[in-house]
NUDO-876216 format. One record per atom (N, C-alpha, C, O): residue in one letter; x, y, z. Coordinates in steps of 0.1 Angstrom, whole numbers, plus 5000, padded with zeros to 4 digits. Layout:
N
aXYZ...
This chain:
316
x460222404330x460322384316x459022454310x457922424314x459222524301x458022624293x458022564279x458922544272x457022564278x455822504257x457022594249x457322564237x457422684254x458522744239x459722684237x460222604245x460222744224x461722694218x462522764222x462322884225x463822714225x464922764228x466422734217x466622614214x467222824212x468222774205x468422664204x468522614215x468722564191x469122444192x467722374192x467722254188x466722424195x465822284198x466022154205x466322044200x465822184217x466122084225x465421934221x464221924217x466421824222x465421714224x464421694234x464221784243x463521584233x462921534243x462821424243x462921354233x462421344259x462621174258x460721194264x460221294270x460321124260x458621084261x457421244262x456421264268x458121314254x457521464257x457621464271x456421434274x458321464281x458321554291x460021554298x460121634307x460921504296x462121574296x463021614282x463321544273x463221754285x463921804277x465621794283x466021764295x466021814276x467921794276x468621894277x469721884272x468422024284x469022124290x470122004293x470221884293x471122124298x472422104310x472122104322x472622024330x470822234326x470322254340x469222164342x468422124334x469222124354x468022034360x466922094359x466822214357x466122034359x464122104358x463722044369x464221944373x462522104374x461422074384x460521964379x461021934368x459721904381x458621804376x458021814391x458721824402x456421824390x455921824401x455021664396x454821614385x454521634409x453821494409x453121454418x453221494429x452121354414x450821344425x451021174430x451621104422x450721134442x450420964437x448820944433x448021034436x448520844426x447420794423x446720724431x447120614435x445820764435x445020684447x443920594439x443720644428x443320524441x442320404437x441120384450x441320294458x440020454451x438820444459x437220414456x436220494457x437220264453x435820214443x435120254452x434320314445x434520274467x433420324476x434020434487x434820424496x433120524483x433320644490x433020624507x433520674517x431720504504x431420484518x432520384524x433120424534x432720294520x434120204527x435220274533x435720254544x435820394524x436420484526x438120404522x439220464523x438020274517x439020244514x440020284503x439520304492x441120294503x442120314490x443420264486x444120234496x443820234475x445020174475x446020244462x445920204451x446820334464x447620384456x448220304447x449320254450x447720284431x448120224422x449020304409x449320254397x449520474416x450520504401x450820594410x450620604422x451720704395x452120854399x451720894387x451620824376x451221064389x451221124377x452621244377x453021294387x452921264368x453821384367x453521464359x453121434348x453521594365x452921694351x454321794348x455221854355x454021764338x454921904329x454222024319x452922024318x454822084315x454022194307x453622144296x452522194292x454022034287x453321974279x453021884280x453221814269x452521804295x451321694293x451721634309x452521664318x450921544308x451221454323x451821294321x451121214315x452321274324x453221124324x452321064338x452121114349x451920924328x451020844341x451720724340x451820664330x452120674353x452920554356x451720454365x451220474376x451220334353x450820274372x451820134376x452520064369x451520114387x452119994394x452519904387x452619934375x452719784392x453719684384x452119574381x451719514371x451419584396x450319534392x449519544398x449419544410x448619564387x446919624393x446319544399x445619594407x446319404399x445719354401x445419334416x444519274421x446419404424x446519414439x445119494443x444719494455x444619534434x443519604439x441919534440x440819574443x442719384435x441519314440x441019344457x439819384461x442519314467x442119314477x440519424482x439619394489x440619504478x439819604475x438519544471x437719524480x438419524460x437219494453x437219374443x437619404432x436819244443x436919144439x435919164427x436019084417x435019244426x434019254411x435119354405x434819304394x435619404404x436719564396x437419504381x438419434383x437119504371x437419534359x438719574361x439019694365x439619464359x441419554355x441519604343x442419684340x440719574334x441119624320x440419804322x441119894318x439119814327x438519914331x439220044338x439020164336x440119964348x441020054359x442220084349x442420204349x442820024342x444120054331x443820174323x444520274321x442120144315x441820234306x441620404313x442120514310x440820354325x440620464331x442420584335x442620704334x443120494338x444720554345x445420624328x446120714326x444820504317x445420574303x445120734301x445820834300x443520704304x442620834299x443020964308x442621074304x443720944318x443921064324x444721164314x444421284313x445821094306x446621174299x445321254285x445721344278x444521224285x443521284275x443021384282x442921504278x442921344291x441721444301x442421564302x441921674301x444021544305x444521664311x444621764297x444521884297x444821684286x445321714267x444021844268x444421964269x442621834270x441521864273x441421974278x441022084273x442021934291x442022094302x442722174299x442322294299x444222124292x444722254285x444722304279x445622394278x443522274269x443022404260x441722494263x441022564257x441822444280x440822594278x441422694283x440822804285x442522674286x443722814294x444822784297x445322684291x445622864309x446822864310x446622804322x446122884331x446822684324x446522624342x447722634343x448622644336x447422634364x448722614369x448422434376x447422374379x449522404377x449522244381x448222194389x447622084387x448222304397x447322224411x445622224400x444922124399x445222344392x444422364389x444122224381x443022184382x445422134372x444722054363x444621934374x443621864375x446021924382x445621794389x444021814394x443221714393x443621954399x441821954406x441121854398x440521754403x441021894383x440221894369x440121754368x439121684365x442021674372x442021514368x441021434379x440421334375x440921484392x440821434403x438921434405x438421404416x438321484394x437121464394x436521344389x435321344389x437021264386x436921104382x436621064397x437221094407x435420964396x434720934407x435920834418x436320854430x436320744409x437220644416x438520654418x439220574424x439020764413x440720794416x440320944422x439421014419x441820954435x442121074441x443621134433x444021124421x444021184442x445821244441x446221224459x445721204470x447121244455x447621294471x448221444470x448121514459x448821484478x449521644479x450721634467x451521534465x450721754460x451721764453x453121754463x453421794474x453921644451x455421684455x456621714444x455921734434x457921724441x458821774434x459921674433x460221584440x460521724421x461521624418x462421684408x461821744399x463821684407x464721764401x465421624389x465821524393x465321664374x466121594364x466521664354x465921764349x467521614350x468721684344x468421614331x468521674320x467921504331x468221394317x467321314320x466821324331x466921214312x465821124306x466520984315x465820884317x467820974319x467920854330x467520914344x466720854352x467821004346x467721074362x466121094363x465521074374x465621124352x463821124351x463221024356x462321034364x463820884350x463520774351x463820704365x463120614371x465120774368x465220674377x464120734391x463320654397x464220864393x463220914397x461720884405x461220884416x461420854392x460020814388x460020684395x459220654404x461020604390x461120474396x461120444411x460520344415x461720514420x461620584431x461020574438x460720504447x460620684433x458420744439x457820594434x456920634442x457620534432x457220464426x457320284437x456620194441x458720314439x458920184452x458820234461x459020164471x458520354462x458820444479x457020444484x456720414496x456220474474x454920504480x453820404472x452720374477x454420334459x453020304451x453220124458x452320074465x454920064454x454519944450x454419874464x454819954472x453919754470x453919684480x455619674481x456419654472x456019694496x457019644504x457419514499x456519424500x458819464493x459319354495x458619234507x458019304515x458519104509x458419074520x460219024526x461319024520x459919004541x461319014545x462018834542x461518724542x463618914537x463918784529x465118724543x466118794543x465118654548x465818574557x466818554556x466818434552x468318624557x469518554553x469918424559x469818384571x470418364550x470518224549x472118174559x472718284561x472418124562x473818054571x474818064558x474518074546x475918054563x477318034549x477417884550x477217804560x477717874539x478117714539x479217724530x479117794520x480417664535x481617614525x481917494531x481217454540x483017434525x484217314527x485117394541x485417314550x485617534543x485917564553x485117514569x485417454579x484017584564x482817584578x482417424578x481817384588x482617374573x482117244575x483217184582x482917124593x484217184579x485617184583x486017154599x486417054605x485617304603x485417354613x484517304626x484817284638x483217304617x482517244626x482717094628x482417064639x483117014622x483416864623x484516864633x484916774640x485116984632x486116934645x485316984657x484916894665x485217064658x484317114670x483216984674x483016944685x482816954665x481616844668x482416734679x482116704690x483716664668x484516534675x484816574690x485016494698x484816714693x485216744704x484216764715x484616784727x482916744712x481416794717x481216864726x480716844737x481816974718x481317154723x480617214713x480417334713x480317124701x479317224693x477517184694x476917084695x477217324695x475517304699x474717194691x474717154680x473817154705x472917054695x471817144683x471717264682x471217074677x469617134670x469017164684x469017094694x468317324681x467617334690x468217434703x467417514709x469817424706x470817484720x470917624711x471017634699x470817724721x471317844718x472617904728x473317824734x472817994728x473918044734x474018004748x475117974754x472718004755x472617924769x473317844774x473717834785x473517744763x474217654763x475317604770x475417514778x476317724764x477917754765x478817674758x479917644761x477917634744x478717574735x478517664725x477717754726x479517634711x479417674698x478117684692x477417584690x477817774690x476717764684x476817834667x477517934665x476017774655x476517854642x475317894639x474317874647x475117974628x474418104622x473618164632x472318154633x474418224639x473718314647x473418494640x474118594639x471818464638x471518634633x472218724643x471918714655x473018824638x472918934648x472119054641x472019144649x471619074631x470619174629x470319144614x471119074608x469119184608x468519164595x470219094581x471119154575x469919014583x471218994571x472618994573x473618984565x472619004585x474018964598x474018834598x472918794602x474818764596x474818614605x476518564607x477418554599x476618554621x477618514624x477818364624x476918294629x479018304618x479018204614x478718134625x477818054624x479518124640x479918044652x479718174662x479918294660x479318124671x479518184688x479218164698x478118134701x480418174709x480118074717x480418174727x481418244725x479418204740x479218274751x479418154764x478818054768x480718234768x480818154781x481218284783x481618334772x481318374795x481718494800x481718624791x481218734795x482318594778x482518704768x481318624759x480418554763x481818674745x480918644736x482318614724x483018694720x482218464720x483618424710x483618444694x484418384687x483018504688x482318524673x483318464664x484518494664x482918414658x483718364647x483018364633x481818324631x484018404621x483518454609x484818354604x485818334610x484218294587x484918244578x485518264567x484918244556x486318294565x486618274549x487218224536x488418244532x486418154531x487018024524x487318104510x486518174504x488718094507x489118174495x490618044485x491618064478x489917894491x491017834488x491017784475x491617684472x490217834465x489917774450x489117864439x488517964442x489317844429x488617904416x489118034412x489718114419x488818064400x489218164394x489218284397x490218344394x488118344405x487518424414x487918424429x487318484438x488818374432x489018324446x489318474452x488918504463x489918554443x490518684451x489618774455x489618824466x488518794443x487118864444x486218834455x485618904463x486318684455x485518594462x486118684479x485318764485x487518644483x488218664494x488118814500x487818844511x488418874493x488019064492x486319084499x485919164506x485618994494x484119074496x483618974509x482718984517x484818854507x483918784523x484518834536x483818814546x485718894537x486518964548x485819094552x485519124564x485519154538x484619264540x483419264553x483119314564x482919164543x481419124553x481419064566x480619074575x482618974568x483518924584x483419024591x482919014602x484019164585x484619244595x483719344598x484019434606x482119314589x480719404591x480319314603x479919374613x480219164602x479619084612x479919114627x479219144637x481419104624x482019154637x482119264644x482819264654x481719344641x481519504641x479919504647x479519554657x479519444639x477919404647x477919384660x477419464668x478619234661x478419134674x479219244686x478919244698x480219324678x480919454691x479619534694x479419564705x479019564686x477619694691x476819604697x476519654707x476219484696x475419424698x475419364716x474719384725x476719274713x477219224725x477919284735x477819224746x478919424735x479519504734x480919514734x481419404736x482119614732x483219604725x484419494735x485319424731x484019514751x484719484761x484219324760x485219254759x483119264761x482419154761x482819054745x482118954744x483519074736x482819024723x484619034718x485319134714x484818894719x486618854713x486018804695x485118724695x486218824689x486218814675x487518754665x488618804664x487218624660x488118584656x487818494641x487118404639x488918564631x488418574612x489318454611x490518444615x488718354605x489818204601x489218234590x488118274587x490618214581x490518174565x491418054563x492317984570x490518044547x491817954539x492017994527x491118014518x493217994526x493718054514x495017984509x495617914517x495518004497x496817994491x498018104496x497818224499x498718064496x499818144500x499718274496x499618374503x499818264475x500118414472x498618444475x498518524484x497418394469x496418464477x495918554490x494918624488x496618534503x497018554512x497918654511x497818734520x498818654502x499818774504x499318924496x499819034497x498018864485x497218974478x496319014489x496319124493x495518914493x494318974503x495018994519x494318994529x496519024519x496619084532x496319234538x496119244550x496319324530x495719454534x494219444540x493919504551x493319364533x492219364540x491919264548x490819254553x492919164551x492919074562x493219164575x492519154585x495119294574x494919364581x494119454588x494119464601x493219514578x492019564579x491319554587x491019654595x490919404587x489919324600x491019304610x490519264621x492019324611x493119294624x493119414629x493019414641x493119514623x493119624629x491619674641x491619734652x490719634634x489419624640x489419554651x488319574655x489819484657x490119414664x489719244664x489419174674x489819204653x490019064649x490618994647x491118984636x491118904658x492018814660x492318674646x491818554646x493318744636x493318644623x493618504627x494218484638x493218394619x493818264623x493918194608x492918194601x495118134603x495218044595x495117914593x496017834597x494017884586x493517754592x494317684583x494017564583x495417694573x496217604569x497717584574x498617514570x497517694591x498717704595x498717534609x497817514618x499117514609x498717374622x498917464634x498017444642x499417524636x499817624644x498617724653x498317744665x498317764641x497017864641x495617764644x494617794651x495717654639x494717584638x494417534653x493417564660x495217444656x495417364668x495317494681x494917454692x495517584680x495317694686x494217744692x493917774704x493417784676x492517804679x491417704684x490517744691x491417584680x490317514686x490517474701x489517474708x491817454706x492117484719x491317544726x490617504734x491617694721x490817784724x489617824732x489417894742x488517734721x487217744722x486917654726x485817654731x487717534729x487317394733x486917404750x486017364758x488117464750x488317444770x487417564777x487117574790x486817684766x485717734776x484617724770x483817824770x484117584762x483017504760x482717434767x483517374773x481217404771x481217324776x480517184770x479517184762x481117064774x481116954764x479716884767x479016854776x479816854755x478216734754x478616634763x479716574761x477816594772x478116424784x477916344771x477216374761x478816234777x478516094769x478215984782x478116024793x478115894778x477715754789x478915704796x479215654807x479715744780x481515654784x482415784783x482315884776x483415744795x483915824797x484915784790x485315664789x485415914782x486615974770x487116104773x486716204777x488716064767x489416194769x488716294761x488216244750x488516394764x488116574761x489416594748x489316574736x490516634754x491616684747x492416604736x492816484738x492616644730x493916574724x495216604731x495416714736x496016524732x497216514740x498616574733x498616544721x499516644736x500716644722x501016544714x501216444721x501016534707x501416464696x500116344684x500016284673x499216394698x497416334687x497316484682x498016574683x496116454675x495916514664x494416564666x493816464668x493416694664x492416704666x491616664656x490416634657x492616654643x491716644631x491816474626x491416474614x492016374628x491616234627x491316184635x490916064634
């Protein structure tokens, strides 16, 4: 982008993107922050971007991180100072025709801030500028998220489920892990994976939920939780591996619900996930079968039938 006019007179959004059709270059520094030269410490608190008419100075979300650094440091002092860069540069450019590296040198004579190596960035428009910036900005300036722990599912299904499992005592105590060779539920399989149930007796039994039996949303709801079933399980196949790892998707649903979300129930059948309808008695009694007989059961003192017999019932 060049200081001259072009037909039309282009707009601009904050003097430094103009509204061509074609994308532009923007070159850019990070901001480094270094109160002792002898410590040798620093902590990158912005970006500058320069364009031909001026520099765009971004800093962090917050300065104040730079206490770690230096607990005597003036934040109002460090703000003014990151303002004044855009003067300084206003400055350099009237004593000639600089080329980038020359003003970032000029900026970077301020005792307590550096740059790092130039780098580049392509925008078409004052969102793509932005978002950009924003970018560079989570990529190098701001502190890392800390890691956020995905949490277990909880519905009226999974509770469901596990209460039967429990009456039958093959589901893990607090504390039992797969060792076990019972049920065990929220099992991480990788950062924000959690499999609802799994039970390792020879193979590995994964089990994912999905409760799609109510509310207005039920369909939305049912669509994005099969989705993520059939991510889980996909996991637990790479994880555990494809030969080792039976996978099996229980929902609940309404009938026509069920007959909307059958493509992506297929979906997950296709993948090799064994569907189960837990409002089918069929499907149901089946499946806890299933898992029951290569569980192994919690001892009691008194001895009690394990099974339900034909005609009892697992669920009263």
């Amino acid at each position: 982008m060049t200081g001259g006019s072009m037909a039309g007179e282009p707009e601009k959004w904050n003097g430094y993107v103009t509204a061509y059709a074609m994308a532009h270059s923007y070159n850019f520094a990070i901001i480094r922050f270094s109160p002792d030269e002898f410590r040798g410490e620093s902590l990158n608190v912005g970006v500058a971007v320069m364009s031909h008419s001026g520099v765009d100075i971004r800093a962090c979300k917050r300065l104040e991180r730079v206490k770690v650094i230096s607990q005597a440091l003036d934040l109002d002092a460090l703000s003014d100072l990151l303002i004044n860069l855009t003067r300084v540069d206003e400055s350099n450019r009237r004593q000639g025709n600089l080329t980038f590296e020359q003003r970032f040198d000029l900026l970077a004579k301020t005792d307590t801030l550096s740059f790092s190596r130039l780098g580049s960035f392509q925008a078409e428009d004052a969102g793509t500028y932005e978002d950009r910036i924003s970018s560079i900005l989570q990529r190098f300036v701001e502190p890392e998220p800390g890691h956020v722990r995905a949490r277990p599912k909880k519905s009226k299904l999974l509770t469901q489920i596990r209460n039967v499992f429990k009456k039958q005592r093959v589901l893990a105590k607090k504390g039992e892990n797969l060792e076990s060779h019972r049920i065990v539920t929220g099992v991480e399989l990788d950062e924000g994976l959690i499999a609802d149930m799994v039970l390792r007796n020879g193979s590995y039994h994964v089990v994912e939920t999905v409760d799609a039996s109510g509310g207005e949303n039920a369909f939305r709801k049912a669509v994005s939780e099969i989705a993520v079933s059939a991510l889980v399980l996909e996991r637990a196949r790479m994880r555990f591996g494809s030969e080792q790892t039976k996978g099996r998707l229980v929902y609940s649903a309404s009938a026509a619900l069920e007959n909307i979300a059958k493509p992506s129930l297929e979906a997950a059948a296709h993948q090799g996930a064994e569907l189960v309808n837990w409002a089918s008695e069929q499907d149901r009694l089946r499946f806890v079968h299933a898992l029951s007989i290569l569980a192994t059961p919690i001892e009691t003192k008194r001895r009690t039938k394990f099974f339900s017999t034909p005609g009892e019932s697992f669920f009263h």
